[in-house]
C-alpha positions in Angstrom: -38.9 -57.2 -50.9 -38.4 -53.5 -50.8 -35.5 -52.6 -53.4 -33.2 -50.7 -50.2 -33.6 -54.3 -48.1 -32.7 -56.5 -51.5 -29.8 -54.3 -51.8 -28.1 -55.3 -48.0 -29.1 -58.9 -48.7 -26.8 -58.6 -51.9 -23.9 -56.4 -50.4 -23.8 -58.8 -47.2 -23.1 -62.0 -48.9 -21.4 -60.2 -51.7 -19.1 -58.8 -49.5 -18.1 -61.7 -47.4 -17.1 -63.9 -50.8 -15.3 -60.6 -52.1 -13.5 -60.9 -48.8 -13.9 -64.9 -48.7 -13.2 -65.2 -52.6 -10.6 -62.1 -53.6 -12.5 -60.2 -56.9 -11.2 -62.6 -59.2 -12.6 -65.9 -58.1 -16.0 -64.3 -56.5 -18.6 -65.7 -59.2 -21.8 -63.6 -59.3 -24.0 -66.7 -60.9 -22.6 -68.3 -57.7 -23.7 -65.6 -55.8 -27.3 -65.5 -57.3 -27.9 -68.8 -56.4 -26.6 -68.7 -52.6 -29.2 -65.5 -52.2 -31.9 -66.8 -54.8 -31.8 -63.2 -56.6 -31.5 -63.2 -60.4 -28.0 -62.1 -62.1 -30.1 -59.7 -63.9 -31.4 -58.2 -61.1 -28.2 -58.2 -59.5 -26.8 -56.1 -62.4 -30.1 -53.8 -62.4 -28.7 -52.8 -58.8 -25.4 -52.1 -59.2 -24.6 -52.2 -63.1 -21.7 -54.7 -63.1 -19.3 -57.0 -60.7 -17.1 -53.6 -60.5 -19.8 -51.8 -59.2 -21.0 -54.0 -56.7 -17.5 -54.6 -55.8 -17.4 -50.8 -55.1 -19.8 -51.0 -52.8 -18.6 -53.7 -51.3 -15.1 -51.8 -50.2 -17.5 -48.6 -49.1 -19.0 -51.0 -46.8 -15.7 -52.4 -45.7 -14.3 -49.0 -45.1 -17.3 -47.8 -43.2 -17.1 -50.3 -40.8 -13.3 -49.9 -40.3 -14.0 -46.0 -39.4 -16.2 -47.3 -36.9 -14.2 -49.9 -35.2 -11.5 -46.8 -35.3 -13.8 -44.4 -34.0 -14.4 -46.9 -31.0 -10.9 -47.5 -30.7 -9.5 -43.4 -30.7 -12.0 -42.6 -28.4 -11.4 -39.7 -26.0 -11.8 -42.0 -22.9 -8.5 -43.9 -23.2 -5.4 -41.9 -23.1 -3.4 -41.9 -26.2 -0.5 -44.8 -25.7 -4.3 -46.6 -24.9 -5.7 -45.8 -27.9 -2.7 -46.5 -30.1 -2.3 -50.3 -28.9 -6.3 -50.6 -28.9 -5.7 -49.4 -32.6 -3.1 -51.9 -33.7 -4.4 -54.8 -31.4 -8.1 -54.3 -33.3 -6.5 -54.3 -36.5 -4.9 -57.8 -35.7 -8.3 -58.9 -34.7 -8.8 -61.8 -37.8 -11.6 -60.0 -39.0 -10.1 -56.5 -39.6 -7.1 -58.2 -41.4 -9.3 -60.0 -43.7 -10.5 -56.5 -44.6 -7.2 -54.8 -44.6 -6.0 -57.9 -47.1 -9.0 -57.1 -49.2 -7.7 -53.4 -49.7 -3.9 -54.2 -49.7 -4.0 -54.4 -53.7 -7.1 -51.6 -54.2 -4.6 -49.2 -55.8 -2.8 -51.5 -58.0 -6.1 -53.1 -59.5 -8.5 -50.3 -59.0 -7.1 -47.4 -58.9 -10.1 -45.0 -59.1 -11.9 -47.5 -56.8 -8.6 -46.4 -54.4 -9.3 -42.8 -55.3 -13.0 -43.0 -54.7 -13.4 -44.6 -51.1 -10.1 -45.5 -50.1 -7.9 -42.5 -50.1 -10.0 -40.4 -47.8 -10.2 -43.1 -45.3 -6.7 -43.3 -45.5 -6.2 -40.2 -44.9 -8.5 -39.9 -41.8 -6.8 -42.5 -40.1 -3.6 -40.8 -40.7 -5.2 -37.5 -39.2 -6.5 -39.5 -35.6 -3.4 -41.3 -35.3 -1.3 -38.0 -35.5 -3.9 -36.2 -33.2 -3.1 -38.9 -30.5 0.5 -38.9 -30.7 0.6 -35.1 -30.5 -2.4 -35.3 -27.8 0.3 -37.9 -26.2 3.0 -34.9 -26.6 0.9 -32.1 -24.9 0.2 -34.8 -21.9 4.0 -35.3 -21.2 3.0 -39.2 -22.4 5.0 -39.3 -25.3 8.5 -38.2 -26.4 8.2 -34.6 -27.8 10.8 -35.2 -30.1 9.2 -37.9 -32.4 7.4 -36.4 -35.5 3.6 -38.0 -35.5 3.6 -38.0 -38.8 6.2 -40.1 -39.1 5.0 -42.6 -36.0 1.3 -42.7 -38.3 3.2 -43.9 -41.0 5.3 -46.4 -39.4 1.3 -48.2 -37.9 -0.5 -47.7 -41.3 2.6 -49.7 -43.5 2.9 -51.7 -40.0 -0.7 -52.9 -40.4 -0.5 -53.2 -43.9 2.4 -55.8 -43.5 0.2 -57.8 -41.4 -2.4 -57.9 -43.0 -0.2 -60.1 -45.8 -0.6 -63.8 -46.0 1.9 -66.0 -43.5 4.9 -66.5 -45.4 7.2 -69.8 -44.5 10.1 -69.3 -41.8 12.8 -68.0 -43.5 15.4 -69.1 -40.9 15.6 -71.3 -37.9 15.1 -68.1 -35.3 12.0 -67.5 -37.0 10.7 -71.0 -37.4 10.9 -71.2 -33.5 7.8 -68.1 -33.1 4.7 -67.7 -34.5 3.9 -65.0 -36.6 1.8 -62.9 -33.6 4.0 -63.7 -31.1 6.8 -61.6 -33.2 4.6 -58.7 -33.8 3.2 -58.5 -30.6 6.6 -58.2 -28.6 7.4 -55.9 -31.8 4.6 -53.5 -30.8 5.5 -53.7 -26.9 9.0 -52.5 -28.0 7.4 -49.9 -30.5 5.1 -48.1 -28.1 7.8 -48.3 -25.0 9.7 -46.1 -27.6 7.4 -44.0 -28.0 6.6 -43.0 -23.9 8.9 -40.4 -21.8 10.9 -41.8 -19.3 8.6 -41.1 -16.8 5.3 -42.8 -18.6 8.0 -46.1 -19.4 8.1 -47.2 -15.8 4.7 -47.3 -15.4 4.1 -48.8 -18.9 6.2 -51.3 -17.9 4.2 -52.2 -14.8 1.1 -52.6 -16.8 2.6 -55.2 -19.0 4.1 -57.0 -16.7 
């Protein structure tokens, strides 16, 4: 097996116990037997568990830029590509990713540094080119700061991305967990429209 194909085998079951697992409890003799590839040669690749773990979150990421880049695309209006944003980063499988990268700065902070921070910052950069794409349509209100509305989704998502916690009072005990952040984000993005967008937003909900 040529050394570039060995490598994917690795990084795509590697990747789904990291994500499956956390770091902590992913075992790499485990992982050598479920893939029939040697420890050692598993180390000859990528040095250490850190280091395939590295790769791991580059292949995470990378395929979180390109459900984005699907998402932000030029063919939906921006109020569209916002809610496509946040609805595909509620999709299961993107918040098993984004619970994989909540704690990357805290344990691994040059791992953060590395791959994460750039990504980040990307993200930050679309969602504030379609608020202020929003602005220039007369879509959005032109008094809210983008910056401050790219924020408010990345710790949103980030929020979400954390495991269920129990009801804390009997309000909360009678919703589930989506339904609360999904009439959450209807409220959010009404917020965001002109009075002239809101009306028609409305229709399209209802």
């Amino acid at each position: 097996m040529a050394t570039e194909e060995l490598k994917n085998r690795i990084l795509d079951e590697a990747t789904a116990m990291f994500l499956r697992e956390g770091y902590n409890k992913t075992n790499l003799d485990t992982l050598s037997q479920m893939i029939f590839v040697s420890k050692r040669t598993i180390y000859k690749l990528f040095e250490n568990k850190k280091g395939l773990y590295r790769e791991c979150i580059k292949r995470i990421i990378s395929t979180m830029e390109e459900d984005d880049n699907l998402t932000m695309s030029q063919k939906y209006n921006p109020v569209n590509s916002i809610s496509n944003f946040i609805k595909s980063h509620s999709r299961e499988e993107l918040m098993s990713k984004e619970q994989a990268l909540n704690d990357l700065n805290k344990y691994f902070p040059d791992i953060y540094d590395e791959c994460l921070k750039s990504s980040e910052e990307r993200r930050m950069k679309k969602i504030i080119s379609q608020i202020t794409m929003g602005q220039e349509n007369g879509d959005i209100d032109p008094t809210i700061n983008p910056e401050m509305v790219a924020l408010i989704i990345q710790k949103l998502l980030k929020q979400r991305a954390m495991p269920e916690p129990y009801p804390t009072n009997d309000i909360e005990s009678k919703y589930l967990k989506s339904e609360i952040f999904s009439h959450f984000i209807h409220i959010f993005l009404r917020g965001l429209l002109t009075k002239k967008r809101i009306k028609e937003y409305d229709e399209n909900i209802t």
